[in-house]
Residue, then its C-alpha position, 0 to 999 in steps of 0.5 A: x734689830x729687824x731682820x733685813x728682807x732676804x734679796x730675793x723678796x725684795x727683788x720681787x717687790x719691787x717688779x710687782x711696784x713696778x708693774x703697778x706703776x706701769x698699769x697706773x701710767x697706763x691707764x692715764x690718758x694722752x692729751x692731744x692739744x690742737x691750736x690754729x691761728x685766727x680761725x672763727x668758728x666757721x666749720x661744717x658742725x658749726x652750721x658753715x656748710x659753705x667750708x669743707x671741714x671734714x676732719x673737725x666735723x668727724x672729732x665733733x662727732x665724736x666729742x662735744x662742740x662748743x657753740x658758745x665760747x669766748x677768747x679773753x681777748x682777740x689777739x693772740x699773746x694775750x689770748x694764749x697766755x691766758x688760756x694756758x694759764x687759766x688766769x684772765x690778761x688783767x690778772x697776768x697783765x698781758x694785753x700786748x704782744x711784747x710781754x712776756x707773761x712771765x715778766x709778770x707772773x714768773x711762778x705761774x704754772x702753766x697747763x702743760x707745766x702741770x701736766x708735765x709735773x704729774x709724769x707727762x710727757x710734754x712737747x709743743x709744735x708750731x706756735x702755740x705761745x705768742x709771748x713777748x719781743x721774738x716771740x718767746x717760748x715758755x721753757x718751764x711748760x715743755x719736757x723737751x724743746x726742739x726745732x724740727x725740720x720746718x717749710x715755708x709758709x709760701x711757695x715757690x712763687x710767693x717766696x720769691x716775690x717776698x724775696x724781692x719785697x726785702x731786697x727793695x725795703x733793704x736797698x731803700x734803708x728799711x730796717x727789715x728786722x723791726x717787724x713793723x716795717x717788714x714787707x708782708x709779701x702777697x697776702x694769698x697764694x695757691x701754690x701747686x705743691x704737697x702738703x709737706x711742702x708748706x709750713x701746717x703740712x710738716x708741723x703735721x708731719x712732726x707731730x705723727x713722728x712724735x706720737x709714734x714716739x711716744x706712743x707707750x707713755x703719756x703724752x701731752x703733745x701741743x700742736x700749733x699750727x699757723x693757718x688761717x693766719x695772714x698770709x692765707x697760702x694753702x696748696x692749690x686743691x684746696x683753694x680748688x674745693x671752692x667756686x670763686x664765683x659763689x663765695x658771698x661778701x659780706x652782707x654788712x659791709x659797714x659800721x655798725x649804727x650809733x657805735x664810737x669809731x674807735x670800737x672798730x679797727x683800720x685793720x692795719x695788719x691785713x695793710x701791710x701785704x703787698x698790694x692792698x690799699x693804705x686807706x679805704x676798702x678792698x675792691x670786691x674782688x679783693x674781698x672775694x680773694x680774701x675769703x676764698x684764701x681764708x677758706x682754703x686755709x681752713x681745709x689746709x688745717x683740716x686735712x692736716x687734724x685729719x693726718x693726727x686723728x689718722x695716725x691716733x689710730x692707727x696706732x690704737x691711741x683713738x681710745x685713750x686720747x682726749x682731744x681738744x680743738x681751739x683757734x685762738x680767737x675770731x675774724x672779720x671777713x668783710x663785716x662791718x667794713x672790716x678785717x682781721x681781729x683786735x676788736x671786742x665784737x662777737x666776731x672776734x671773740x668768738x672762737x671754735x672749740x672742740x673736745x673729744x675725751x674717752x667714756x664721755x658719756x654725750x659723744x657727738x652732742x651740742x652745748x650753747x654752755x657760755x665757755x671761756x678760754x680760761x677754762x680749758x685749763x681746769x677742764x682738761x686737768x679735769x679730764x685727766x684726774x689731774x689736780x687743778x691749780x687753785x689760783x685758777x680763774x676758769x670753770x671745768x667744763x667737763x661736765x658738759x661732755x656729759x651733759x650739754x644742757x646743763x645750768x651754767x654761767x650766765x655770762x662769758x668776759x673779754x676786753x680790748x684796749x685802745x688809745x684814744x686822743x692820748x687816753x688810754x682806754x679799755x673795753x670790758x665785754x661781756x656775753x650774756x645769753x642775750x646781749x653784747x655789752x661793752x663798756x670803755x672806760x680810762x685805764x687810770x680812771x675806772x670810774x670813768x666811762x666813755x663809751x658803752x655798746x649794748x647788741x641784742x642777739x635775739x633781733x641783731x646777731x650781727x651786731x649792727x645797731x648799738x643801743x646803749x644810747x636809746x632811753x628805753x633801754x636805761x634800765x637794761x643798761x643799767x642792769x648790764x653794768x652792774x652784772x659787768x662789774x660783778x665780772x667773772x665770779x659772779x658769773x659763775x653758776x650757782x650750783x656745781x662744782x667750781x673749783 
């Protein structure tokens, strides 16, 4: 029979396994996860000098920006479910805001579910899932749920008109609980107060508490906050960076030339705050207040990354974070006559991204890469040494954090629903390098197509003339569909190290 090892060697064996094992932990890398709501990719290093973004404009200095990237779907259940589950909203079959994409797939694992499965630390702040009736949270994906002390989204002054609003639906019988006859409340206000004072500034708050707390192991921290999302309320020195009278409308206050009516919206979220017309534009002043609120909401947000990146820091974290910066989707303000989201234009799919990983080796460098949200998932397991899950449906983007210009995909894909005249249709849009092309086909009947939009970036970046319709352009049309049809795969970049 074997000798047993004498105590004391085994005493010592095990602190030198520990001591490996704490080494290991430590050299792995944080994951700061940044979300904001309805914000366009409308930033100083996007080329936006009109809005003061100082904070992102210091993490893409030091990170990569992403020009091109594309939400599967601008609304934000279904564009969140499927960035964090790498999987397209065909595939988890959330197109809506009241499924829950575990209703569908209940044994996906989600990106932070994955990150907390190898030894992270994982915690969520503010919204970062959009699932389902009550707007559901994902238990599986985080090692902790807690609800922090919160503010309010409006101040003093809007509060107390909201209040007004729900006693006056109340006494009328309005069932104020069913989201769909809930007053709104003013749709902007600039209320003098603290930052902390207001929802983002104790989200923020909360998050540096955390970070402090978990500062000695890996973390994966996801903070989500609500701004520039309706209502557009942010204390007043932000709205006071900007000069009412020199913010632009608008250039395109219309629908774009030869384009069905139902590709647009009537923008029915924005119309259910407080005085804002049933039917009909805004008034220009109402226009100019709506861009200014949706600009000050953005410095509002931040300053409030600035309060994290600080704190990263200060604490000695800055070096050993990789950072990611996101807004879930895009926004009209304006153009085409039109606010809000829920369209399959380039305004609304187009979304900010912003990652910042330690060694990379092109801090502070563009790419015009054609990115998705489906691929922020393997990107950042990339990033952390992380297995990547093989039913993904995304590309690392990783390599462009070394090298921007690298060959990529030749198209990026989103899609929107509608119902039209009792049909049930869906719009597949895809991005080429070049072009915007839609087509709207019967749900129940996919060979058959109703409607196609084709935009030419090179001569019209605002997407202000379809020209699907123009025989000249048969061929091209022709070409699109079946590059549309391929989808995603064959999308994917010949070379390289899909996975």
């Amino acid at each position: 029979m074997a000798r047993s090892l004498p105590h004391a060697v085994l005493v010592v064996l095990a602190f030198f396994l520990a001591v490996q094992l704490h080494a290991a932990e430590s050299d792995r890398p944080n994951v700061l996860f940044i979300a904001s709501d309805d914000m366009r990719p409308e930033l100083g290093c996007y080329g936006a000098n009109q809005v003061h973004s100082p904070n992102l404009d210091r993490l893409a200095a030091r990170g990569t920006t992403f020009l091109r990237t594309y939400c599967q779907q601008a609304v934000c259940s279904p564009s969140r479910s499927s960035l964090m589950t790498g999987l397209r909203p065909d595939t988890i079959r959330i197109w809506d805001l009241a499924t829950h994409f575990r209703d569908n797939v209940p044994d996906v694992v989600t990106l932070a579910q994955n990150f907390k499965n190898h030894g992270y630390h994982t915690e969520r702040l503010g919204k970062i899932f959009h699932t389902g009736h009550g707007n559901r949270d994902d238990k599986f994906s985080w090692s902790r749920s807690v609800n922090y002390p919160a503010a309010p989204r409006y101040g003093p002054e809007g509060d107390a008109h909201m209040k007004r609003l729900l006693a006056e639906a109340k006494a009328k019988g309005i069932d104020v609980k069913d989201n769909r006859f809930r007053p709104r409340g003013l749709p902007w206000e600039a209320p003098d107060v603290a930052d902390n004072e207001l929802a983002d500034g104790m989200i923020a708050e909360n998050a540096v508490k955390l970070m402090n707390e978990f500062k000695d192991r890996p973390f994966f921290l996801a903070v989500g906050f609500l701004n520039p999302h309706l209502p557009f309320v942010s204390p007043k020195k932000y709205w006071d960076l900007y000069d009412r009278n020199s913010i632009r409308l608008a250039g395109n206050p219309y629908a774009p030339k030869d384009t069905p009516d139902f590709a647009l919206t009537t923008w029915g979220e924005l119309r259910k705050y407080y005085d804002i017309p049933d039917k009909g534009p805004l008034t220009d002043d109402q226009a100019r207040s709506m861009i200014h609120g949706y600009y000050a909401a953005i410095s509002y947000v931040d300053a409030q990354i600035g309060r994290l990146l600080g704190e990263l820091e200060r604490l000695g974290l800055a070096e050993k974070t990789i950072v990611v910066f996101w807004g879930d989707h895009g926004w009209k303000l304006g153009e085409h006559g039109s606010w809000c989201k829920h369209t399959n234009f380039e305004l609304d799919c187009h979304a900010p991204l912003l990652i910042s990983s330690p060694n990379q080796k092109a801090a502070g460098s563009k790419t015009n890469a054609l990115v998705e949200f489906v691929d922020i998932y393997p990107t950042l397991c990339e990033l952390a040494s992380l297995p990547v899950p093989a039913e993904l449906e995304g590309l690392s983007a990783a390599p462009l954090l070394d090298d921007p210009d690298l060959p990529w995909k030749t198209a990026a894909f989103s899609q929107y629903p509608r119902s039209v005249d009792g049909k049930k249709l869906m719009g597949y849009s895809m991005r080429t390098n070049r072009y915007r092309f839609t087509r709207w086909q019967v749900q129940s009947n996919p060979k058959k197509v109703v409607a196609v939009e084709l935009y030419d970036h090179q001569v019209d970046p605002a997407e202000n003339v379809n020209l699907a319709a123009d025989p000249a352009n048969a061929r091209l049309v022709e070409q699109l569909t079946k590059q549309s049809l391929k989808g995603w795969r064959g999308a994917l970049p010949k070379q390289g190290h899909y996975r």
